[in-house]
NUROTOR-853888 format. One record per atom (N, C-alpha, C): residue in one letter; z, y, x. Coordinates in steps of 0.001 Angstrom, whole numbers, padded with zeros to 6 digits, always signed. Layout:
// NUROTOR-853888
AZYX
...
//
This chain:
// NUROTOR-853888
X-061356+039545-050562
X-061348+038461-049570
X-062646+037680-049662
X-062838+037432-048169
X-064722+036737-048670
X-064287+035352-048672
X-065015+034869-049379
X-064723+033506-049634
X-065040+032236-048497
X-063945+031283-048390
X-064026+030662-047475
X-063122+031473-046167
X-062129+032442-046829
X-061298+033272-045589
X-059998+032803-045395
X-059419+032123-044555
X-057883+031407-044043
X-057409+031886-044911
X-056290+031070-045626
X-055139+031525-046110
X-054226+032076-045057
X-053797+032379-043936
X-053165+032355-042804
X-053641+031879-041811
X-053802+032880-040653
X-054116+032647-039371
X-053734+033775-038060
X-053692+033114-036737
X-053263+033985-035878
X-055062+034403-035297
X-055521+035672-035390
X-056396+036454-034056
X-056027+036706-033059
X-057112+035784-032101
X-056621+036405-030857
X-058121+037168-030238
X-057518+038598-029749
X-058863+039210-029036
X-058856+038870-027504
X-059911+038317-027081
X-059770+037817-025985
X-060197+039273-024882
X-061044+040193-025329
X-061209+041582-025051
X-059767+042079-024114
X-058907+041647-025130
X-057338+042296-025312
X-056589+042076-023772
X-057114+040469-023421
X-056515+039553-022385
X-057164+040313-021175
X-058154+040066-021225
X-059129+040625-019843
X-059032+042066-019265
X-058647+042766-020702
X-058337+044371-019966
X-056948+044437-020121
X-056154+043321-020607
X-054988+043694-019909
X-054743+043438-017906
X-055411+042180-017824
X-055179+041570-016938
X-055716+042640-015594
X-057092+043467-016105
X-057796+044167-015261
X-056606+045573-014821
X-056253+045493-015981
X-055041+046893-015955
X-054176+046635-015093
X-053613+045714-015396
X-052565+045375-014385
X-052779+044615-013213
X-053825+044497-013126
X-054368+044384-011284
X-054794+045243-010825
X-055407+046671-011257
X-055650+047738-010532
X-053963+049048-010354
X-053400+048341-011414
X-051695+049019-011306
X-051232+048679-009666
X-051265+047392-009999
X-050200+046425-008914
X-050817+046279-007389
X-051721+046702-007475
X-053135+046603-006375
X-052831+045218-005732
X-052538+044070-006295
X-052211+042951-006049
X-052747+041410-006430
X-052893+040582-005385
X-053497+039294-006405
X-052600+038797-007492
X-053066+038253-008243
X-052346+038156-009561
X-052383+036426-010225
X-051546+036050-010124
X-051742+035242-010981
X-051055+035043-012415
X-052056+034493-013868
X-051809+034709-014892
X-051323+033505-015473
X-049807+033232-016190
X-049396+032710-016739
X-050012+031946-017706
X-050481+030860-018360
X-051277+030229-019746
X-050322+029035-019920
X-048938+029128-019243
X-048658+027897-020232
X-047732+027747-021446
X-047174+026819-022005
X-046981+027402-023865
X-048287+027296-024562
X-049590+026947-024408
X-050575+026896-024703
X-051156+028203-024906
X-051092+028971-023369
X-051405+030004-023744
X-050346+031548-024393
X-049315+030921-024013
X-047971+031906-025081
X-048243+032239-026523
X-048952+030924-026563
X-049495+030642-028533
X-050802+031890-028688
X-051328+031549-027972
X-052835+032541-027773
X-053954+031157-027549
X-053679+030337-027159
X-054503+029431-026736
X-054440+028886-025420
X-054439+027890-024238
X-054584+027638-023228
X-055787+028010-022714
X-057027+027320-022879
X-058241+027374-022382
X-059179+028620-022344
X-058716+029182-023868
X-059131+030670-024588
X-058254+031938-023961
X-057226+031565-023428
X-056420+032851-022825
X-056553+032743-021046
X-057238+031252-020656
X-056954+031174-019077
X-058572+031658-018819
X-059724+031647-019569
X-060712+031879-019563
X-060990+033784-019325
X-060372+033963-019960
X-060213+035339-020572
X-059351+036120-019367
X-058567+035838-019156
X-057894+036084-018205
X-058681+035676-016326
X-059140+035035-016095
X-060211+034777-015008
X-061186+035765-015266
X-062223+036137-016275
X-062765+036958-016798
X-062371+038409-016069
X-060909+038764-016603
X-060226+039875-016201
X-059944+039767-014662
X-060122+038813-013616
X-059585+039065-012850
X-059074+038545-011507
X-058371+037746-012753
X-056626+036466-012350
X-057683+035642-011312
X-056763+035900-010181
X-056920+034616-008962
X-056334+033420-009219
X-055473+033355-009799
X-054499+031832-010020
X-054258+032155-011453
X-053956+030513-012119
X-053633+030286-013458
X-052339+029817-012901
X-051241+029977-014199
X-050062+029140-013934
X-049234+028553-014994
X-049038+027454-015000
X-048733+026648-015673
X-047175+025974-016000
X-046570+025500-016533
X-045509+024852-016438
X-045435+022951-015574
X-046280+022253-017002
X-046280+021030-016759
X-048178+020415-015827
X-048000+019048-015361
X-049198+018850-014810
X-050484+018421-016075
X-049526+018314-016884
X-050575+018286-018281
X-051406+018974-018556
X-050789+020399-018629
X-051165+021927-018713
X-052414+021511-017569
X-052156+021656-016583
X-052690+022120-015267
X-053964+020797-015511
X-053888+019882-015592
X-055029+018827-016115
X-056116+019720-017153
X-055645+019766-018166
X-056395+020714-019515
X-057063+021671-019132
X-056528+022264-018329
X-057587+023593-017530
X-058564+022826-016988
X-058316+022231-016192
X-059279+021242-014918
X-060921+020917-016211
X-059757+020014-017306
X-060827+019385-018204
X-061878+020652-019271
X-061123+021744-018889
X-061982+022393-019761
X-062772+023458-018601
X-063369+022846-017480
X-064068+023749-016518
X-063716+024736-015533
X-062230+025051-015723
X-061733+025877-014271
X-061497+025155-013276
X-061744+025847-012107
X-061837+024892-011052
X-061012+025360-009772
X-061081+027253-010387
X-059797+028115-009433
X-058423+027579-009101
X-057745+028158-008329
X-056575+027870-008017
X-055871+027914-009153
X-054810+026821-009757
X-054151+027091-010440
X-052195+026111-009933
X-051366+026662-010118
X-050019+025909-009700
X-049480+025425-010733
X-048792+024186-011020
X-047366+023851-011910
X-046158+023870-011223
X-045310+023901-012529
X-043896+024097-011637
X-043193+022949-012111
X-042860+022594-013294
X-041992+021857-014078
X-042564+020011-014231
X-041349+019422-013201
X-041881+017873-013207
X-040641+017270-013574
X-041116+016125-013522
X-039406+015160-013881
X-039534+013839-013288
X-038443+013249-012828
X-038612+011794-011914
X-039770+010912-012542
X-040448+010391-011960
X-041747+009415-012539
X-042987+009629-012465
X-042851+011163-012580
X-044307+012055-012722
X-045535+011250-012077
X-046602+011078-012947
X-047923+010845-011842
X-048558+012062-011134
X-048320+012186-010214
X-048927+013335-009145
X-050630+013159-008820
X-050807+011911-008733
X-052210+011729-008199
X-053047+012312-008771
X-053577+012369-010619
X-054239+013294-011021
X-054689+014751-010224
X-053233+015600-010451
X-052982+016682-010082
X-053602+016712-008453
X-053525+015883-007594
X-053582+016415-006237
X-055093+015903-006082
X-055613+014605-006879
X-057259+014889-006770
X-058105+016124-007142
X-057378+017078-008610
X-057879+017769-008911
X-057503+019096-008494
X-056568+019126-007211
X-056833+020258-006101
X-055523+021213-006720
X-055170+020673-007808
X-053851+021344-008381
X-052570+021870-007653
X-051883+022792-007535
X-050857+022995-006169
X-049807+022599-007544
X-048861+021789-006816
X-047790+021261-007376
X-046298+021672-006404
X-045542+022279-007511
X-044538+022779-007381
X-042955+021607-006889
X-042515+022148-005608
X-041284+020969-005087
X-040183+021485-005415
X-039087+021458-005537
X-037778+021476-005259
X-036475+020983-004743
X-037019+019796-004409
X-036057+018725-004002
X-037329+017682-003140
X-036496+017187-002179
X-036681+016006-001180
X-037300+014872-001982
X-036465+014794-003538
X-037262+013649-004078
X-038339+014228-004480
X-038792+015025-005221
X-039885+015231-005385
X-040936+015377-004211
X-040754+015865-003273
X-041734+015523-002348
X-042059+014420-002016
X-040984+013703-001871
X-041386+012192-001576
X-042224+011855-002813
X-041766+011964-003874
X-043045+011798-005309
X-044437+011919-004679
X-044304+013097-004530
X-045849+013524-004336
X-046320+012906-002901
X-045979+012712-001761
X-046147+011994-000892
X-046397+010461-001102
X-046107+010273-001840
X-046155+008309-002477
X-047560+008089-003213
X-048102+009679-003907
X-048824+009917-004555
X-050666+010038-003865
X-050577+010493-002866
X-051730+010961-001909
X-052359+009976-001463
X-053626+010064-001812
X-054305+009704-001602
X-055565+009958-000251
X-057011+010405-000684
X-057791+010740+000329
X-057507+011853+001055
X-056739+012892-000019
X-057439+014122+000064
X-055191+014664+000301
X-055131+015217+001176
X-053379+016221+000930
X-053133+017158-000206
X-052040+016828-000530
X-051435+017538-001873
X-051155+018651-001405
X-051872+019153-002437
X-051202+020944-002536
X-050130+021373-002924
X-048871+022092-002194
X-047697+021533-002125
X-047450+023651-002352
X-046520+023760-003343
X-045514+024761-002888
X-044247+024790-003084
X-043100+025189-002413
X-041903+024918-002366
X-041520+026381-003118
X-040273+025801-004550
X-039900+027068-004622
X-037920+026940-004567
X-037575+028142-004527
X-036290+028506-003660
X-035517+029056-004809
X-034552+028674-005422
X-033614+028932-006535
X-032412+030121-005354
X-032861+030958-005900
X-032423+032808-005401
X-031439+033513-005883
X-031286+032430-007302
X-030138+033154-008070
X-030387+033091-010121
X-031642+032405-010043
X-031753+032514-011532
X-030833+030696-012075
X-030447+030027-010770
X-030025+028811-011236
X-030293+028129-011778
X-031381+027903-011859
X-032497+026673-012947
X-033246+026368-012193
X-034582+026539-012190
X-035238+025050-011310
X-035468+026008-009987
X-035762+025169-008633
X-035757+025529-007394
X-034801+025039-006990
X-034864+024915-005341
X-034117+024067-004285
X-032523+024979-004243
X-031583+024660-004189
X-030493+025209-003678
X-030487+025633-002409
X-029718+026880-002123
X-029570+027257-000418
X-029391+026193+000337
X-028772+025460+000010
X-028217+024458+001195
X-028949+023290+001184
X-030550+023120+000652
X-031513+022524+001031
X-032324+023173+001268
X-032765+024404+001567
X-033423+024594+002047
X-034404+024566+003717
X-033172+024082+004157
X-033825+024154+005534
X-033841+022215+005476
X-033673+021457+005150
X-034272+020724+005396
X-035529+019955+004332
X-035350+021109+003065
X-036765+020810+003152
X-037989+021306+003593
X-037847+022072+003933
X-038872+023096+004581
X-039384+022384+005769
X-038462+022129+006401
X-038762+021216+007817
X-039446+019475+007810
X-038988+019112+006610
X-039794+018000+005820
X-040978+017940+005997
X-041218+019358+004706
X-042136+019719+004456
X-043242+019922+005722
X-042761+020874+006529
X-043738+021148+008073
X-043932+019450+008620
X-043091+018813+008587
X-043668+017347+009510
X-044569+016806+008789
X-044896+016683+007340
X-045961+015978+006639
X-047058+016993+006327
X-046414+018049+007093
X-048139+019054+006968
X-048816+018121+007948
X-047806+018224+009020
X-048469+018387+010454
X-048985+016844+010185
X-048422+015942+009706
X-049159+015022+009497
X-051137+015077+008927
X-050781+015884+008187
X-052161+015878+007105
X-052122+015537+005847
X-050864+015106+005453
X-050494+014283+004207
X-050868+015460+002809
X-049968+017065+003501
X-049728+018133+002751
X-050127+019295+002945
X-050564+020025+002182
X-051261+021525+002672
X-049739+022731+001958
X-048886+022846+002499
X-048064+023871+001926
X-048398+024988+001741
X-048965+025662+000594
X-049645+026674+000092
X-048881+027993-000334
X-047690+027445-001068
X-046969+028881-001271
X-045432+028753-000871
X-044772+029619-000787
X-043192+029604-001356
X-042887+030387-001989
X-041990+030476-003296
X-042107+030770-004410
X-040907+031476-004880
X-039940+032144-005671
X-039089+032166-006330
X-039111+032740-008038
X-037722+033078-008408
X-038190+033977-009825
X-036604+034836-009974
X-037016+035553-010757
X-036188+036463-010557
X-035101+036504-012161
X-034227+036822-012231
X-033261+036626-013552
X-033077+037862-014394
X-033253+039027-013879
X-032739+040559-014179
X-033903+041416-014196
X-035185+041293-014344
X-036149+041954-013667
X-036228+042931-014449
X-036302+042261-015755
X-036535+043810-016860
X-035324+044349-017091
X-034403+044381-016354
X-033076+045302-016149
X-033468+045966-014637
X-034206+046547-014143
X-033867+047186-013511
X-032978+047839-012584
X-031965+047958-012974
X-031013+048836-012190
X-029837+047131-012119
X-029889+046065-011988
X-029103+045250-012240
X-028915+044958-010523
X-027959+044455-010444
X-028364+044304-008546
X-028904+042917-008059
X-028584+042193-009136
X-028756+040911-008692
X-030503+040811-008428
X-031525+041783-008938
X-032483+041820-008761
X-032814+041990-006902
X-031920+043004-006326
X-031517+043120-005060
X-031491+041743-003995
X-030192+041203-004462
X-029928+040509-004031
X-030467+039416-004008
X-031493+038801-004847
X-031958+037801-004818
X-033507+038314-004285
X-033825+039367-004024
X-034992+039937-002928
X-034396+039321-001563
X-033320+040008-001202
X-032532+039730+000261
X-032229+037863+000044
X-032415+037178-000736
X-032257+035534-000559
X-033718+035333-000539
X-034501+035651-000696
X-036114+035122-000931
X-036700+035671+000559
X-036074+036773+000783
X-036446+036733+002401
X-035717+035946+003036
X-034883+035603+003369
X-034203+034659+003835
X-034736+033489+003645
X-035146+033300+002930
X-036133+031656+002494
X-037434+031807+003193
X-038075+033169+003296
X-039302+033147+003867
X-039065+033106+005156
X-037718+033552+006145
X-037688+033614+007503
X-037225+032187+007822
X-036776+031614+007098
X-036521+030353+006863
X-037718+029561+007285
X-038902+029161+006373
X-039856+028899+006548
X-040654+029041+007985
X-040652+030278+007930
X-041254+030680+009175
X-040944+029984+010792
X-039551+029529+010606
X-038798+029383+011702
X-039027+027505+011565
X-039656+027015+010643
X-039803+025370+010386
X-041328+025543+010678
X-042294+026417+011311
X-043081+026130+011275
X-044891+026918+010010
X-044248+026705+008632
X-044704+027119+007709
X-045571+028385+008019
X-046125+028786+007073
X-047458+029920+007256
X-048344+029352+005938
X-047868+029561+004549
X-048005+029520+003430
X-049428+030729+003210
X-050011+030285+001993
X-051055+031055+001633
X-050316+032144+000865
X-049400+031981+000075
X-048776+033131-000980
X-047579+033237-001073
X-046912+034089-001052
X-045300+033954-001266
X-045165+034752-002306
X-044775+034531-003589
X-044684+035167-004941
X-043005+035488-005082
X-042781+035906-005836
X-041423+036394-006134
X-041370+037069-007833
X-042118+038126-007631
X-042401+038626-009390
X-043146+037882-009912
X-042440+038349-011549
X-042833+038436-012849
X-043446+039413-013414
X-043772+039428-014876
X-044228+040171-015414
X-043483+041844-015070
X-042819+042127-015197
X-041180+042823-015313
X-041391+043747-013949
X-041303+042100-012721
X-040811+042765-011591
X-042757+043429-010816
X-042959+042772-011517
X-044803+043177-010971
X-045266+045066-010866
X-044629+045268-012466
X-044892+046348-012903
X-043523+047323-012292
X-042482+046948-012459
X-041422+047848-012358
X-040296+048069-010232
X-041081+046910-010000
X-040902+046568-008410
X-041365+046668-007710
X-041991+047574-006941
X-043649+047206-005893
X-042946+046346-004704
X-041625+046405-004534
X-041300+045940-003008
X-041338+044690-003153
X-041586+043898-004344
X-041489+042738-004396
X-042731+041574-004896
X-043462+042531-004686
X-045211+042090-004890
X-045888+041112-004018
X-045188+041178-003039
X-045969+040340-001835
X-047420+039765-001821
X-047948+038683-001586
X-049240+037772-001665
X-049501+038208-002916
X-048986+037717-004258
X-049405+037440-005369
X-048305+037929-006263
X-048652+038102-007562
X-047462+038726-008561
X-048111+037593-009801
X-046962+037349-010544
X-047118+036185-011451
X-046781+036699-012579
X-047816+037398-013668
X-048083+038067-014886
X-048228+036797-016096
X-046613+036755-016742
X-047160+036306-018216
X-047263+037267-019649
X-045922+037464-019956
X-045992+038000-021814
X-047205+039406-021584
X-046976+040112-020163
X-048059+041668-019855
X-049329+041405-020493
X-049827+040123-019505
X-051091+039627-019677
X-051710+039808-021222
X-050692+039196-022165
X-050885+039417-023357
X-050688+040558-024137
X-050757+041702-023455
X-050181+042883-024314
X-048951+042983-024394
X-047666+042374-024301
X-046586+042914-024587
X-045490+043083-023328
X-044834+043712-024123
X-043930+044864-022898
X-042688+043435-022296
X-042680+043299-021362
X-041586+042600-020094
X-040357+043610-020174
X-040144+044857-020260
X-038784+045415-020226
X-039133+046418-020798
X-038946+046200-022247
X-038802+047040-023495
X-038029+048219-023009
X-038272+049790-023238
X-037420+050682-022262
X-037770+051209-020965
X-038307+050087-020086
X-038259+050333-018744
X-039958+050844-018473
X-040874+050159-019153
X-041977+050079-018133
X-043129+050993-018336
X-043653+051958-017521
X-044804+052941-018204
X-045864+052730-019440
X-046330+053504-019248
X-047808+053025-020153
X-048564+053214-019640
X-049040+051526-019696
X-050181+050780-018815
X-051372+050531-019938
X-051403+050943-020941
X-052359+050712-022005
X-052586+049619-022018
X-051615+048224-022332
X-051870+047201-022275
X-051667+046972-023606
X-052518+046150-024744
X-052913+045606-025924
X-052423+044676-026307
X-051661+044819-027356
X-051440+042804-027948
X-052530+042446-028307
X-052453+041269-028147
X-054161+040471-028504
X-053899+039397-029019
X-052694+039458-029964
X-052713+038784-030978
X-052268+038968-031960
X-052874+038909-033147
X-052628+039506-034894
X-052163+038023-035523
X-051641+038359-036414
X-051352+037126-037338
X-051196+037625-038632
X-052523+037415-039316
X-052665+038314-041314
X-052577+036983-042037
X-052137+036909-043269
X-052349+036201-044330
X-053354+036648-045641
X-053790+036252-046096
X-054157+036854-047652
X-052894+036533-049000
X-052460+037504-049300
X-051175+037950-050805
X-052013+036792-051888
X-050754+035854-051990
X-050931+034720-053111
X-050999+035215-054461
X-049560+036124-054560
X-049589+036148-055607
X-048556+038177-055694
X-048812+038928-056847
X-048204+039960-056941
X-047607+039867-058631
X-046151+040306-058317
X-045009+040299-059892
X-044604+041404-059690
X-043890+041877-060867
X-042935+042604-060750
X-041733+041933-060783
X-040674+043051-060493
X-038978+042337-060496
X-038324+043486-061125
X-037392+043677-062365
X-036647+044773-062858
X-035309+044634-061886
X-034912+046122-061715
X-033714+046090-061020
X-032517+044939-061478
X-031759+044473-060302
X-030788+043655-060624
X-031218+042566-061003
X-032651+041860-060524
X-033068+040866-060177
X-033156+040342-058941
X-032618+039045-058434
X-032255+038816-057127
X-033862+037794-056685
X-033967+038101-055662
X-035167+037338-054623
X-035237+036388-053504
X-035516+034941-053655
X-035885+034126-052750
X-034129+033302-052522
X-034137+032377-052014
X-032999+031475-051660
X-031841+032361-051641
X-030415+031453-052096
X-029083+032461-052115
X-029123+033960-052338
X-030058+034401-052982
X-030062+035596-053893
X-029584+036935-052971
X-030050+036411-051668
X-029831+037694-050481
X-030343+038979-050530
X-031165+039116-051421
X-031684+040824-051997
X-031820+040562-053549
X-031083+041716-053705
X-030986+042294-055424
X-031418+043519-055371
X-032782+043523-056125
X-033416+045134-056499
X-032485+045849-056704
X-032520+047010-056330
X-031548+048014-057288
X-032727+048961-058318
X-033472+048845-058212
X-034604+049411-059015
X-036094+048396-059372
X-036648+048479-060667
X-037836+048044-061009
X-038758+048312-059710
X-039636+047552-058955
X-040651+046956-058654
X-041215+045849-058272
X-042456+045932-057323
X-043271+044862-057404
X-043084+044144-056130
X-043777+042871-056032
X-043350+042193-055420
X-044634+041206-054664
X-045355+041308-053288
X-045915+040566-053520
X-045710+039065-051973
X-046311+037957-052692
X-045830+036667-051879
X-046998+036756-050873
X-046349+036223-049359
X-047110+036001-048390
X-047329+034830-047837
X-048389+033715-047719
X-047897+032213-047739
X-047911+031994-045564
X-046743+031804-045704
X-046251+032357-044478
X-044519+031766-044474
X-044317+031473-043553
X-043123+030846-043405
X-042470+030188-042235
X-041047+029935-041978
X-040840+029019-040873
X-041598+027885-040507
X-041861+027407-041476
X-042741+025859-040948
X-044010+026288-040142
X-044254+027785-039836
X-045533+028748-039455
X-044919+028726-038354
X-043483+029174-038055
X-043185+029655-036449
X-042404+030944-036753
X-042449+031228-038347
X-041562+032870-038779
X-040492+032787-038664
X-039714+033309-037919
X-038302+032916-037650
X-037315+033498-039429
X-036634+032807-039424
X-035853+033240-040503
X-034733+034232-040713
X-035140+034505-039223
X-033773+035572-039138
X-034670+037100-039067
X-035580+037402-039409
X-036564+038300-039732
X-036336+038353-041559
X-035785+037683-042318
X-035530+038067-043453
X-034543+039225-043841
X-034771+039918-044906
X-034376+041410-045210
X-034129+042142-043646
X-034974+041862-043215
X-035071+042640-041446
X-036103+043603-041078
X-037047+042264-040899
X-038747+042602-040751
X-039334+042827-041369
X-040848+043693-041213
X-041685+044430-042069
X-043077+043792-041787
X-043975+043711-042548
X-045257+043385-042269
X-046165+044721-042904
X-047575+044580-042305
X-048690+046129-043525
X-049089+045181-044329
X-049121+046113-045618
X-049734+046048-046902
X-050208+047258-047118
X-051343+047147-048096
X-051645+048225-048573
X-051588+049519-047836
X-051881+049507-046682
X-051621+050649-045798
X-050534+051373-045404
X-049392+050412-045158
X-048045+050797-044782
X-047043+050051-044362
X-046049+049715-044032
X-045265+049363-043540
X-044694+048821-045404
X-044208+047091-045168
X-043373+046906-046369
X-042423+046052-046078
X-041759+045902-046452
X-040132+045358-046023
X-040097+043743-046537
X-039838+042612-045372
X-039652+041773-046647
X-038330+041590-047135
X-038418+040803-048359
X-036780+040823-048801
X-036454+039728-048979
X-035720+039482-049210
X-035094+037855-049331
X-035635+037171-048056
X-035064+035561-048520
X-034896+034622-047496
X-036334+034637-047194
X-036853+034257-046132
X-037632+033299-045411
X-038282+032473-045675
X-039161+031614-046327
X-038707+030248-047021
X-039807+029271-046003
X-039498+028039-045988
X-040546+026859-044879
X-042015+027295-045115
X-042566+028041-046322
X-044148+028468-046338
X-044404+029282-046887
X-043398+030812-047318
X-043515+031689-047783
X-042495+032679-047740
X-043087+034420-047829
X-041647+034709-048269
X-042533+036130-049047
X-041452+037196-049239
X-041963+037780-050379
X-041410+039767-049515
X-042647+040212-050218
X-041964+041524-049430
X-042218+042616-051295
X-041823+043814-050338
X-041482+044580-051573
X-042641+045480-051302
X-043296+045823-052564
X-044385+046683-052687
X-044602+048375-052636
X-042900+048463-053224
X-042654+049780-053689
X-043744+050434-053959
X-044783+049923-055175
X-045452+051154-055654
X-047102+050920-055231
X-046872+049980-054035
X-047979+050243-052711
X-049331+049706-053848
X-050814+050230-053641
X-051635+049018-054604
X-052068+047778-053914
X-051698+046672-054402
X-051487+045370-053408
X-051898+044299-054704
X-052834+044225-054197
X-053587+042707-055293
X-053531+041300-054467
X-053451+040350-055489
X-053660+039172-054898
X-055182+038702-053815
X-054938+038150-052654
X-056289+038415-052341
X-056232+039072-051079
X-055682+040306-051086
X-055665+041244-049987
X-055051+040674-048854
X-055229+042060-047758
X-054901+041242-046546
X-053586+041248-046216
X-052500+040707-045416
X-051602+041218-045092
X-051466+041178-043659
X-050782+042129-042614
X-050853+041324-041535
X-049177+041681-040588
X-048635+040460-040560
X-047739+040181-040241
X-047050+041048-038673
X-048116+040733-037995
X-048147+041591-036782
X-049145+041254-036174
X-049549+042639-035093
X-050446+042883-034669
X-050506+044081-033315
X-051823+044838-033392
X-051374+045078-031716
X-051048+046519-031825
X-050338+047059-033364
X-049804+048260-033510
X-050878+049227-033781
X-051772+049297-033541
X-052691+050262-033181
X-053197+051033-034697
X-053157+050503-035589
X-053015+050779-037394
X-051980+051324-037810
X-050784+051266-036742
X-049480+051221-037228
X-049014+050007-037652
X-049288+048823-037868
X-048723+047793-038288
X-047633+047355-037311
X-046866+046102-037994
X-045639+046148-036706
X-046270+045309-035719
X-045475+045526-034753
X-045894+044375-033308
X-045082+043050-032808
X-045410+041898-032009
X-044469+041283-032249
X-043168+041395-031456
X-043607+042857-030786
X-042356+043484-030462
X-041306+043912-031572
X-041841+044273-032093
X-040734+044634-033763
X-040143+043792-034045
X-040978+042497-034406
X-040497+041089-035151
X-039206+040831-034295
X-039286+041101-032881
X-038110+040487-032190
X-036952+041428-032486
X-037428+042979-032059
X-036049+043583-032312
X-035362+043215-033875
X-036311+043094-034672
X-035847+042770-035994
X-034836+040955-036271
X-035311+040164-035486
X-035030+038937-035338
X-033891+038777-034374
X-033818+039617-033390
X-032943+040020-031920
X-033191+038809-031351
X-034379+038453-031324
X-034989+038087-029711
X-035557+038677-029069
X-036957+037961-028612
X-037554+038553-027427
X-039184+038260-027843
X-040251+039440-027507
X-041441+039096-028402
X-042362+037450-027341
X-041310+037429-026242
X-042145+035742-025913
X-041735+034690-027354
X-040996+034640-027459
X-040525+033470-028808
X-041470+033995-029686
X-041680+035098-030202
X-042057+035556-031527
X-043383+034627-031264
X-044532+034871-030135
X-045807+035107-030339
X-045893+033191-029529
X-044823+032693-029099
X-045129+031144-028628
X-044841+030267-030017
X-043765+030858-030636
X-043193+029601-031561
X-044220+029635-033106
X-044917+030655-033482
X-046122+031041-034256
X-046753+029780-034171
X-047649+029193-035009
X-048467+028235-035231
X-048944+027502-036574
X-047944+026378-036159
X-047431+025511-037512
X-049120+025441-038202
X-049286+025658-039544
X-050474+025233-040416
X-051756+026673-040049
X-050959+027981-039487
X-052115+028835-039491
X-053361+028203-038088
X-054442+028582-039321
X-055571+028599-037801
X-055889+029582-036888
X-056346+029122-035807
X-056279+030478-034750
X-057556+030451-034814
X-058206+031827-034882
X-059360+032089-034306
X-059682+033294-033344
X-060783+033242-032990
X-060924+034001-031393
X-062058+035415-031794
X-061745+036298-031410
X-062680+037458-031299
X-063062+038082-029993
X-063707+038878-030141
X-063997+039765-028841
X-064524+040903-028842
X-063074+042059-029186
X-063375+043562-029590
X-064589+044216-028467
X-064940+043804-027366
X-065585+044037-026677
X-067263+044139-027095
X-067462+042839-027628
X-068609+042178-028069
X-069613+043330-029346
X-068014+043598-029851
X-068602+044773-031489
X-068559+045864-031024
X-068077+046440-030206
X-068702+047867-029815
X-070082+048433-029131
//
């Protein structure tokens, strides 16, 4: 280990981002816009929306107007949308800085209408289709839409998109994926009939981008892809898309353990045979979920090693079997497979989530730093 090297940290190749993003815009033959919020899906905000423009991406997309500010402040100037507001919100920021802000309700428009200033808010309406969480209900839709058209026609508002999301996408064969196609047209003939003539009408995800063409329309809205990882584990070709993010530690410390010695909190693994053992300073208080104990595997020593026992808030301990593993060395937790190491697709099947949690909830004390496999070749 050269000195002065992290005890723990996440890599991110920004290489990784840009040819994913390029991949999956020459797949989808579609404008694209790329997901960065989560700070980035724990890749970075500024470092993954950069990278991703780089690759491609016509629109950034965001959750909160915070998010969508932070971009602004760190030099993008492209189209980018939020979706997620709450009664009070200051809008004005957002609509000086050309931001399209996401409606769902009458009050919120009126928000943003209270909000305007010189210049009309960039307005898109999105249409709850069936995933039941945020978006307008059927039975507002037509009057907000029609709202909406009188304060275009005013000048107040520029209505830019209409929007939905989908619940089933990386199920495939599910119908409700169907059916909530046949409600999102209905929202768009909807529109149409108030007037409207939107710049984009989105509908997919990551999932439905790749695995749906009928539902591509204007724009397709690419997050976990963007980053290398698979939207419907099972379902989706190979698009040679890269994780582009690693997370290694350097091995604190290496023991042995004689069989019928137990390891780490409540004594949840008992050797059944003499070996070694070495510690990874790494832990929940990191973002490691704990339910990856006696589950998940990290590389050592050029292989796959198991950890055992609990989890612990800044460490846990894997088994060596044999492997040569000195203090010092590298370990790496996950990565973009390509060594064979696991991915943070693994971590999830091993954890039984989903590799968005694995690679957002990551953080805690490791530092992130940035590469660009591109740059060294």
């Amino acid at each position: 280990m050269s000195r002065g090297r992290a005890r723990a940290e996440i890599v991110v190749d920004a290489a990784a981002i840009r040819s994913n993003v390029r991949r999956l815009k020459a797949f989808t033959e579609t404008a694209m816009m790329v997901v960065v919020k989560a700070d980035g899906y724990g890749h970075g905000l500024t470092e993954a929306a950069r990278a991703a423009r780089e690759g491609g991406a016509d629109w950034l997309g965001v959750a909160t107007i915070d998010e969508a500010l932070a971009l602004r402040g760190a030099g993008d100037t492209g189209p980018v949308l939020c979706w997620l507001t709450v009664p009070g919100e200051d809008y004005a920021p957002a609509i000086e800085q050309d931001i399209d802000i996401t409606v769902s309700s009458l009050r919120a428009l009126d928000e943003v209408l209270n909000a305007v200033g010189d210049r009309p808010a960039r307005v898109q309406i999105k249409v709850d289709t069936g995933l039941h969480r945020n978006g307008a209900p059927r039975s507002l839709w037509h009057d907000l839409m029609h709202a909406a058209r009188d304060h275009e026609r005013q000048g107040r508002i520029r209505v830019t998109g209409i929007w939905s999301h989908f619940s089933s996408s990386d199920e495939p064969d599910d119908p409700a994926n169907d059916a909530q196609q046949r409600a999102f047209d209905e929202a768009l003939d909807l529109a149409a009939s108030a007037g409207l003539d939107p710049e984009v009408r989105h509908l997919a995800n990551s999932a439905a981008a790749i695995l749906r063409p009928q539902s591509r329309l204007d724009l397709v809205r690419v997050g976990i892809a963007a980053y290398g990882l698979d939207p419907a584990p099972g379902h989706t070709p190979d698009l040679g898309l890269v994780p582009a993010m690693t997370v290694r530690a350097s091995v604190a410390m290496v023991k042995g353990i004689a069989a019928g010695q137990a390891v780490s909190y409540g004594r949840t693994w008992i050797a059944d045979h003499d070996t070694s053992l070495a510690l990874v300073p790494v832990g929940y208080a990191d973002g490691l979920p704990r339910s990856g104990s006696n589950r998940a595997h990290v590389w050592a020593g050029g292989s796959r090693r198991p950890v055992r026992g609990t989890i612990c808030m800044d460490q846990f301990v894997i088994d060596l079997e044999g492997a040569e593993v000195a203090a010092g060395d590298d370990v790496v937790v996950f990565g973009s497979g390509r060594a064979g190491e696991p991915t943070a697709q693994d971590w999830a099947e091993a954890c039984g989530t989903i590799s968005y949690e694995i690679v957002t909830r990551i953080g805690g004390r490791l530092i992130r730093r940035y590469v660009d496999s591109e740059e060294t070749r």
